[in-house]
FIKE-684314 format. One record per residue (C-alpha): residue in one letter; x, y, z. Coordinates in steps of 0.5 Angstrom, whole numbers, plus 500, padded with zeros to 3 digits. Layout:
N
<node rest="a" c1="X" c2="Y" c3="Z"/>
...
This chain:
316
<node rest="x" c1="500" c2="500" c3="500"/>
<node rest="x" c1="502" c2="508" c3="500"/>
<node rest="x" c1="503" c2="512" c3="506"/>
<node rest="x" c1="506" c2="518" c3="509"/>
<node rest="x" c1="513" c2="515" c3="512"/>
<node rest="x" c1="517" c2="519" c3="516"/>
<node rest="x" c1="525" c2="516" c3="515"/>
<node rest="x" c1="529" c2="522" c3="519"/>
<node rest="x" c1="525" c2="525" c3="525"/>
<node rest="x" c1="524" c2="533" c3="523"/>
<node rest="x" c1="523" c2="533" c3="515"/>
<node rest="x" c1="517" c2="531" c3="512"/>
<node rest="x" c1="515" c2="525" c3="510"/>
<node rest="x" c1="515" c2="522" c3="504"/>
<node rest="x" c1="510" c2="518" c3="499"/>
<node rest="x" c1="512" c2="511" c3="500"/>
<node rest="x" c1="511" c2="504" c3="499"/>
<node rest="x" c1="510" c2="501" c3="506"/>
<node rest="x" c1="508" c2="494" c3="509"/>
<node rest="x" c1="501" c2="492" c3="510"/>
<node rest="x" c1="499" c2="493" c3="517"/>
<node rest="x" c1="495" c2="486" c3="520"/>
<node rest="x" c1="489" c2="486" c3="525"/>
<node rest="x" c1="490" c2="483" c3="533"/>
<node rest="x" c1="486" c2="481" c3="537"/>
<node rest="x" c1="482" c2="486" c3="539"/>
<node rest="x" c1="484" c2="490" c3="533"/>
<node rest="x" c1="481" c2="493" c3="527"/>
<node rest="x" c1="484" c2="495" c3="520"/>
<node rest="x" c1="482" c2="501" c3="518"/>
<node rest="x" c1="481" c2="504" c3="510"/>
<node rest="x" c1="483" c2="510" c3="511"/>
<node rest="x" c1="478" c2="516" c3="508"/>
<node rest="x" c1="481" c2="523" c3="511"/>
<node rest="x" c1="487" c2="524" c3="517"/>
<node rest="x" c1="488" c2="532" c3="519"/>
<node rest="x" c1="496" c2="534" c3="519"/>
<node rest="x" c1="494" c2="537" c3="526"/>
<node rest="x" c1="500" c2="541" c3="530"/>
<node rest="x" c1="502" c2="535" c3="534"/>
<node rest="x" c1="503" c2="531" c3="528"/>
<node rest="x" c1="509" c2="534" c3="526"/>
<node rest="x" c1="511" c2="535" c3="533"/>
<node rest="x" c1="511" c2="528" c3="534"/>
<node rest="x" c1="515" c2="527" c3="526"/>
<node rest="x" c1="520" c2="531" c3="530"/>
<node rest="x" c1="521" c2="528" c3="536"/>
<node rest="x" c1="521" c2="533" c3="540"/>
<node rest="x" c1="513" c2="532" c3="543"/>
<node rest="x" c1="513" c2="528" c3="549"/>
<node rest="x" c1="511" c2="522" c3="547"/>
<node rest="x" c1="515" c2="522" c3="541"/>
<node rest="x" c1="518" c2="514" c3="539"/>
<node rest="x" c1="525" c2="513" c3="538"/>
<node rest="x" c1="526" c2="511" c3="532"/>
<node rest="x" c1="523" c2="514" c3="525"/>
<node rest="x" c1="521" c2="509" c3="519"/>
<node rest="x" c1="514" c2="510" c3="522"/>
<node rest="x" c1="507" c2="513" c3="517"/>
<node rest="x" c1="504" c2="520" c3="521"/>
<node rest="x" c1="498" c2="521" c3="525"/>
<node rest="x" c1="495" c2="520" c3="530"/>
<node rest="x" c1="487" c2="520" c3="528"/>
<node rest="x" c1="482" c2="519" c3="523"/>
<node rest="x" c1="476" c2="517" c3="519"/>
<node rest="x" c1="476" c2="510" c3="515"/>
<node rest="x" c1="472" c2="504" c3="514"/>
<node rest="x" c1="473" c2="499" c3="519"/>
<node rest="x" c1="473" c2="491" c3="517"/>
<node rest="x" c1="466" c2="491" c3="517"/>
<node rest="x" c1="465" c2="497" c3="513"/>
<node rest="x" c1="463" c2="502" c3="518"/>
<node rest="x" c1="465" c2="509" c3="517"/>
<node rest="x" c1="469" c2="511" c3="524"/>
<node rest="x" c1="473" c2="515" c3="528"/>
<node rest="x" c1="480" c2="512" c3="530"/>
<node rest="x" c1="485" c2="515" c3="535"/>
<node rest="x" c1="491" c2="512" c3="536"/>
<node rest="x" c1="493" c2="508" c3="530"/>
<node rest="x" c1="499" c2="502" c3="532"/>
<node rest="x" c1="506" c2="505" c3="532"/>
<node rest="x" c1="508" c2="504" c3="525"/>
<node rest="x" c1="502" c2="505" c3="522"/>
<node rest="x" c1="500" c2="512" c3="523"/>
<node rest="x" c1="493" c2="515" c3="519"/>
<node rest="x" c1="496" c2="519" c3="514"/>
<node rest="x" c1="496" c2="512" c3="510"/>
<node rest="x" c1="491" c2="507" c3="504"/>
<node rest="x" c1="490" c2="504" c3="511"/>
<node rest="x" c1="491" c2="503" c3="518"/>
<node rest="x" c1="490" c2="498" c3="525"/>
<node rest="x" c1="487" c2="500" c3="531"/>
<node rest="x" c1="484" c2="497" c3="537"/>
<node rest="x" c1="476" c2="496" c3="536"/>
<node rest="x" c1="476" c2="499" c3="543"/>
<node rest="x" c1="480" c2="507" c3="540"/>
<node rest="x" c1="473" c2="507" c3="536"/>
<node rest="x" c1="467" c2="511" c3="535"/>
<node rest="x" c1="462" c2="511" c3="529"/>
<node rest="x" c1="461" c2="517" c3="525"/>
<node rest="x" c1="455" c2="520" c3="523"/>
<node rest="x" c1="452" c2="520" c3="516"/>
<node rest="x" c1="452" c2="528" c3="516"/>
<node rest="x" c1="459" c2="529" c3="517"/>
<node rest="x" c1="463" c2="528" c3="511"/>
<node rest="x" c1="470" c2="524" c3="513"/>
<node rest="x" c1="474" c2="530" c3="511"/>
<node rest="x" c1="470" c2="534" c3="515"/>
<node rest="x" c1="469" c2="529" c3="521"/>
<node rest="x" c1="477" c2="529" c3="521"/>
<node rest="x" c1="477" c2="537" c3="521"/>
<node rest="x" c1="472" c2="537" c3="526"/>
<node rest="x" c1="475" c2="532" c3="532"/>
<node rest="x" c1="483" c2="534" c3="532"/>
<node rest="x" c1="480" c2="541" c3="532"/>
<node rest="x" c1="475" c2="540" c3="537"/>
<node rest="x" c1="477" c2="535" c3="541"/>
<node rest="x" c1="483" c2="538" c3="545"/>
<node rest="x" c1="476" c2="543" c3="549"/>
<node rest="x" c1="471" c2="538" c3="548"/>
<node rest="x" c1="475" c2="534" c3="553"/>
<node rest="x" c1="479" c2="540" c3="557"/>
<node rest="x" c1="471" c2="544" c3="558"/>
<node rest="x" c1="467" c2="538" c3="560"/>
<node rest="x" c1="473" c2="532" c3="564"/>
<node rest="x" c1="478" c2="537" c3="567"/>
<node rest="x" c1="474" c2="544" c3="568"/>
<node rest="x" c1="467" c2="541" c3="568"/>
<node rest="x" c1="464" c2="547" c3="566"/>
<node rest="x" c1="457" c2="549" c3="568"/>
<node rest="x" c1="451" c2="552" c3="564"/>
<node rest="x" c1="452" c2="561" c3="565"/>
<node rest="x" c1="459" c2="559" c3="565"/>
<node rest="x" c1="464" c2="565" c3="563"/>
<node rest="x" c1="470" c2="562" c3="558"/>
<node rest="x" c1="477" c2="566" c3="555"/>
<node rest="x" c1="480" c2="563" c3="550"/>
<node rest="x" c1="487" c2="564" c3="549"/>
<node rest="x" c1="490" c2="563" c3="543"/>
<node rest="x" c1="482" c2="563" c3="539"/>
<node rest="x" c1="487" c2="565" c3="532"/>
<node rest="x" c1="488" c2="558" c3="532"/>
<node rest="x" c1="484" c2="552" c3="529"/>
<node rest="x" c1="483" c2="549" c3="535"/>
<node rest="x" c1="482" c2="556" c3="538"/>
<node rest="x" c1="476" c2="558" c3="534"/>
<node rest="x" c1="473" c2="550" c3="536"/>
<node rest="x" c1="474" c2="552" c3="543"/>
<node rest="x" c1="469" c2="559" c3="543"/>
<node rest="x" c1="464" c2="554" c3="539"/>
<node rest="x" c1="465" c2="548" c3="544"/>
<node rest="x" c1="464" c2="553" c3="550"/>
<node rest="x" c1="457" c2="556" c3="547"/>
<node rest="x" c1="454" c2="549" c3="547"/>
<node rest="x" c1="457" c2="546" c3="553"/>
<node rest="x" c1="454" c2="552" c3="556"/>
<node rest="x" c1="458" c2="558" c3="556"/>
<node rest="x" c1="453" c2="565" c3="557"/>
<node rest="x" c1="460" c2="568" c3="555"/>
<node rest="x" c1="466" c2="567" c3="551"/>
<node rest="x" c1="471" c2="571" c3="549"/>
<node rest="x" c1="477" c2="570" c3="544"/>
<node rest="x" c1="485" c2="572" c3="546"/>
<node rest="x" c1="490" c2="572" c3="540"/>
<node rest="x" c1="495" c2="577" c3="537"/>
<node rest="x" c1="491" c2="578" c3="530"/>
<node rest="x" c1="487" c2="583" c3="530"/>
<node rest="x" c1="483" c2="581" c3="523"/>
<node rest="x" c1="483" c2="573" c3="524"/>
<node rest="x" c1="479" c2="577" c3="531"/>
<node rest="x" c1="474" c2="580" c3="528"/>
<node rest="x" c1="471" c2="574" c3="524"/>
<node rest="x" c1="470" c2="570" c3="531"/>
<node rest="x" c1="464" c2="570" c3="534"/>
<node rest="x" c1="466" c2="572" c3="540"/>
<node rest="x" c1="462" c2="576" c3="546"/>
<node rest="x" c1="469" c2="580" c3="546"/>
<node rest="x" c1="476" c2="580" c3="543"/>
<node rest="x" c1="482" c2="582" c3="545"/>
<node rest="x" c1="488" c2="583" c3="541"/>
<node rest="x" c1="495" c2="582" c3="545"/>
<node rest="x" c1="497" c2="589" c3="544"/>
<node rest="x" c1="500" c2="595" c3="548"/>
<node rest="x" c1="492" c2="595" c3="550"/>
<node rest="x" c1="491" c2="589" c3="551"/>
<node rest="x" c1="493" c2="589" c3="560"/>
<node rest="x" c1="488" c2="593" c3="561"/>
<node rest="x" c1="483" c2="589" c3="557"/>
<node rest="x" c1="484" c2="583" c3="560"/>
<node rest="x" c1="483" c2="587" c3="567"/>
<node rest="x" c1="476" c2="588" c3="565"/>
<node rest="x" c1="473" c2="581" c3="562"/>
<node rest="x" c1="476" c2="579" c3="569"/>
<node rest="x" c1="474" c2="585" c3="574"/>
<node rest="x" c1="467" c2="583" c3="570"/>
<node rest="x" c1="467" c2="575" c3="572"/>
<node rest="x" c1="472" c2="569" c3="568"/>
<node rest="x" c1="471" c2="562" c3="570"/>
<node rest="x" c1="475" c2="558" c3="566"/>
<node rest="x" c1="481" c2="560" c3="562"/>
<node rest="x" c1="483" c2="555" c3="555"/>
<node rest="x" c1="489" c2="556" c3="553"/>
<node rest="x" c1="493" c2="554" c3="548"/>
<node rest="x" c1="499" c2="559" c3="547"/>
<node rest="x" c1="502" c2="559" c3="554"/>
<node rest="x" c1="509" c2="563" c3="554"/>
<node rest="x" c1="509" c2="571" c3="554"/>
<node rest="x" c1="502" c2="571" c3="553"/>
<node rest="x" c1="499" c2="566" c3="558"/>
<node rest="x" c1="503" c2="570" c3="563"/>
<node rest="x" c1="500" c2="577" c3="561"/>
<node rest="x" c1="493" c2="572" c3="562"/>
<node rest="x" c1="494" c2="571" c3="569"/>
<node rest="x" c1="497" c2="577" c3="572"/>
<node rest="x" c1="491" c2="580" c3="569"/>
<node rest="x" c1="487" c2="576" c3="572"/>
<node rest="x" c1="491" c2="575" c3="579"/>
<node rest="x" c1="493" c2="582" c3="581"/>
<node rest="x" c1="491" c2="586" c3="587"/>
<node rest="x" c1="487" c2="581" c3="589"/>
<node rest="x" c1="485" c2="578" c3="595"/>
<node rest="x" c1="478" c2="580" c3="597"/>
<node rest="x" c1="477" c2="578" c3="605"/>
<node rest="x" c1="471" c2="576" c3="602"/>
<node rest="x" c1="474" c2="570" c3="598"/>
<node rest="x" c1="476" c2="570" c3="591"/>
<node rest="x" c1="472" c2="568" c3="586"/>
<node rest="x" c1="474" c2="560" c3="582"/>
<node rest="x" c1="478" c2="560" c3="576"/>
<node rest="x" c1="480" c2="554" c3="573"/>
<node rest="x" c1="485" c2="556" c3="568"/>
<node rest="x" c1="486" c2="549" c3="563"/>
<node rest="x" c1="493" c2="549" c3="560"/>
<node rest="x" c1="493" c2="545" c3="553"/>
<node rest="x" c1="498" c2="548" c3="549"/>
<node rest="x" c1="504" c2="552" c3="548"/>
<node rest="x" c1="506" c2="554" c3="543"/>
<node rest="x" c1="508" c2="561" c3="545"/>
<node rest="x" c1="514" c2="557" c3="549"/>
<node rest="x" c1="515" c2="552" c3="554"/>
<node rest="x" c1="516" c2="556" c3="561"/>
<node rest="x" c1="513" c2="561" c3="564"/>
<node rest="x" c1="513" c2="565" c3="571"/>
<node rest="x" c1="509" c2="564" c3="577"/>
<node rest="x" c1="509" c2="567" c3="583"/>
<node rest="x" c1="506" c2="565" c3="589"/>
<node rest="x" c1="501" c2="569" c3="591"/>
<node rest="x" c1="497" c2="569" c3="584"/>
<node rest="x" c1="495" c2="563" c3="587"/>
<node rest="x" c1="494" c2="565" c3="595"/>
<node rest="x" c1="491" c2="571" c3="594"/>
<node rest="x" c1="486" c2="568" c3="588"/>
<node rest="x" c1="481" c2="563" c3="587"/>
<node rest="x" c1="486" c2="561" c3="580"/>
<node rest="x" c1="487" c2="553" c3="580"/>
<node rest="x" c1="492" c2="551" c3="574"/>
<node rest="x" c1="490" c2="544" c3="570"/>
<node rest="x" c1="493" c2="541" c3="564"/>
<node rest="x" c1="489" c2="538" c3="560"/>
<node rest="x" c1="491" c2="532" c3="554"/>
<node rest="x" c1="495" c2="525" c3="555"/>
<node rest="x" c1="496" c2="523" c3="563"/>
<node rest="x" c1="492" c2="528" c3="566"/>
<node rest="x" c1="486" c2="526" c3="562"/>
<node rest="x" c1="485" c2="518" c3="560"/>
<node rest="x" c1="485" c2="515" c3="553"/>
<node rest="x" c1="479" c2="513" c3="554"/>
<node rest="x" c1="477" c2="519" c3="556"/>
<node rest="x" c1="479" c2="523" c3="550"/>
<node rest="x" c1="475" c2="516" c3="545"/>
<node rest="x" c1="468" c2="518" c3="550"/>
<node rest="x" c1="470" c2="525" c3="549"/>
<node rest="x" c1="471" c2="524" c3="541"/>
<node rest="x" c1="464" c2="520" c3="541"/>
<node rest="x" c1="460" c2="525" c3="544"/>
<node rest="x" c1="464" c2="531" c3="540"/>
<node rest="x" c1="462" c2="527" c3="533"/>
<node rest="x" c1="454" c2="526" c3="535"/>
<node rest="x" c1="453" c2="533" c3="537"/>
<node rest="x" c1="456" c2="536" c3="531"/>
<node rest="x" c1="451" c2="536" c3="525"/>
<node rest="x" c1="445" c2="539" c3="531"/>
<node rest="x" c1="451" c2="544" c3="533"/>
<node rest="x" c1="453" c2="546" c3="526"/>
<node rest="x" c1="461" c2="546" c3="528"/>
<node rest="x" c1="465" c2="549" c3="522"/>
<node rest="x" c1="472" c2="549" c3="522"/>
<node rest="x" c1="476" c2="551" c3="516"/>
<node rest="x" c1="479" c2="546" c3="512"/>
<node rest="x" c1="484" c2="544" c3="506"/>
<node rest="x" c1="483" c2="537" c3="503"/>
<node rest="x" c1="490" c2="534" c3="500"/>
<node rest="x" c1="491" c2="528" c3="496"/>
<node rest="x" c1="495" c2="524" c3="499"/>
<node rest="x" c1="501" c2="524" c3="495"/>
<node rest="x" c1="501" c2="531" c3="496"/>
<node rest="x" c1="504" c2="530" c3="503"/>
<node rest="x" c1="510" c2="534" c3="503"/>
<node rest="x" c1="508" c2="540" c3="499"/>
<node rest="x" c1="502" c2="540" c3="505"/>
<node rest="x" c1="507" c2="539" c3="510"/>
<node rest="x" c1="510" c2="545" c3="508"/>
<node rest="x" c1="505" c2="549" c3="507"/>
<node rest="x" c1="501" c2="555" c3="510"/>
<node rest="x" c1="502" c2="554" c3="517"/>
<node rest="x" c1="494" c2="558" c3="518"/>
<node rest="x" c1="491" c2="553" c3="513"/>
<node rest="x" c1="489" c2="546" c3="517"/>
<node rest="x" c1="490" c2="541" c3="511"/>
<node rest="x" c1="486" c2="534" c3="512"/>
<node rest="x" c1="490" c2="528" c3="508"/>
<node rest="x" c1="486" c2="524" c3="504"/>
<node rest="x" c1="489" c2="517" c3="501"/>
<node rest="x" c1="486" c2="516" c3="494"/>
<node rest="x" c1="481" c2="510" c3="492"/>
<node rest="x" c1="484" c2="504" c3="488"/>
């Protein structure tokens, strides 16, 4: 069959002959209709995520839509190392599963989840957001930012507002408010939480999670007590560290949580991914989107970092 195989960890992947892969037990091989080239994808081809193997020789992806041995048409998380997504076909275990419904196309099923799921998850298994709930996004620019402000709303939120450095890919959020990380943004920041967050998503971390938190812990210390803010870290593409002072937490209600592989189950994340597809067609969830032939791997791998593309192996 042809895949997607990386050989050198940090260059892309080649169009390639690979071996077939072969059903376990509890396993199920998947015909491979739509894989997105999420973030992580390329951070693990890298080696520098940590759950990256040790070795390359393996085809990419972590997820996506197929036909399982039977016929239906599934979601699949996790694919059996080497036998990524981004191939004619993949292995995974029945249990790593879930159906798709017949609304979504796989291309944009595949799009929906790996750009949904990271809050889905985090909203409804780590912060366990309420119905009035107010939700800030940083990092909202991204695919999976601007999932998180349409995520929120249907798990409840009364409130949303999106945080990010373009001033125009703001502007085309729905978003209750919209805060660009400028010179004006400190004072902004202070105001959506003097007037009430309950949870922070953030996706950047770095320089702007610290503007964040400072904004939202400074001068506190009500001896009336501080209302609870469940600040949910999932990425941090703005920079590994930051500075954290003792008395943000003291003198606050700020709860730090992580939210991805550890601090959630994968059994969780497969519950999430079921539940996120079922309410998708009633949701009308849109994230946009770029389909590429598979043989066009290398040239998506290189392409527009903003444009989320969904790799789509051809029917022979």
């Amino acid at each position: 069959m042809k895949a997607a195989v990386v050989n050198t960890f940090g260059k892309a992947p080649t169009y390639a002959d690979f071996a077939e892969p072969e059903a376990g037990a509890e396993e199920t091989v998947v015909t491979v209709e739509a894989a997105a080239l999420s973030p992580i994808v390329k951070l693990l081809a890298s080696g520098r995520h940590y759950t990256s193997g040790t070795q390359a020789g393996f085809a990419p992806g972590v997820d996506g839509v197929g036909r399982d041995s039977e016929g239906r048409r599934v979601y699949f998380l996790f694919p059996k190392a080497p036998f990524g997504a981004m191939a004619e076909r993949s292995v995974a275990q029945r249990a790593m599963t879930v159906p798709v419904p017949d609304a979504l196309a796989s291309d944009e099923a595949a799009a929906i989840v790996t750009a949904a799921l990271a809050s889905w998850v985090a909203l409804s298994r780590r912060a366990r957001i309420q119905p009035g709930e107010s939700v800030l996004v940083l990092g909202a620019t991204g695919a999976s930012g601007g999932m998180a402000l349409q995520t929120a709303r249907h798990l409840g939120a009364s409130r949303v507002v999106a945080v990010g450095r373009n001033r125009a890919k703001l502007d085309r959020l729905d978003a209750d408010a919209k805060i660009a990380l400028d010179d004006d943004a400190d004072a902004q920041l202070r105001t959506e939480f003097d007037r009430g967050i309950d949870i922070v998503l953030d996706f950047v971390w770095g320089n702007p999670a610290g503007r964040v938190l400072r904004a939202a812990t400074r001068e506190r210390g009500s001896r009336s007590g501080e209302p609870r803010l469940r600040y949910i870290q999932i990425g941090t593409i703005a920079g590994d560290e930051i500075a954290l002072r003792g008395d943000m937490f003291r003198s606050t209600g700020l709860e730090l949580l992580g939210s991805g592989i550890g601090s959630v189950a994968v059994a969780e994340l497969v519950a999430g991914a079921a539940e996120l597809l079922a309410a998708a067609p009633g949701a009308g969830f849109t994230t946009p989107f770029q389909s590429v032939p598979l043989h066009d791997i290398g040239a998506a791998w290189s392409g527009d970092p903003d444009t989320r593309y969904v790799v789509m192996p051809e029917r022979r």
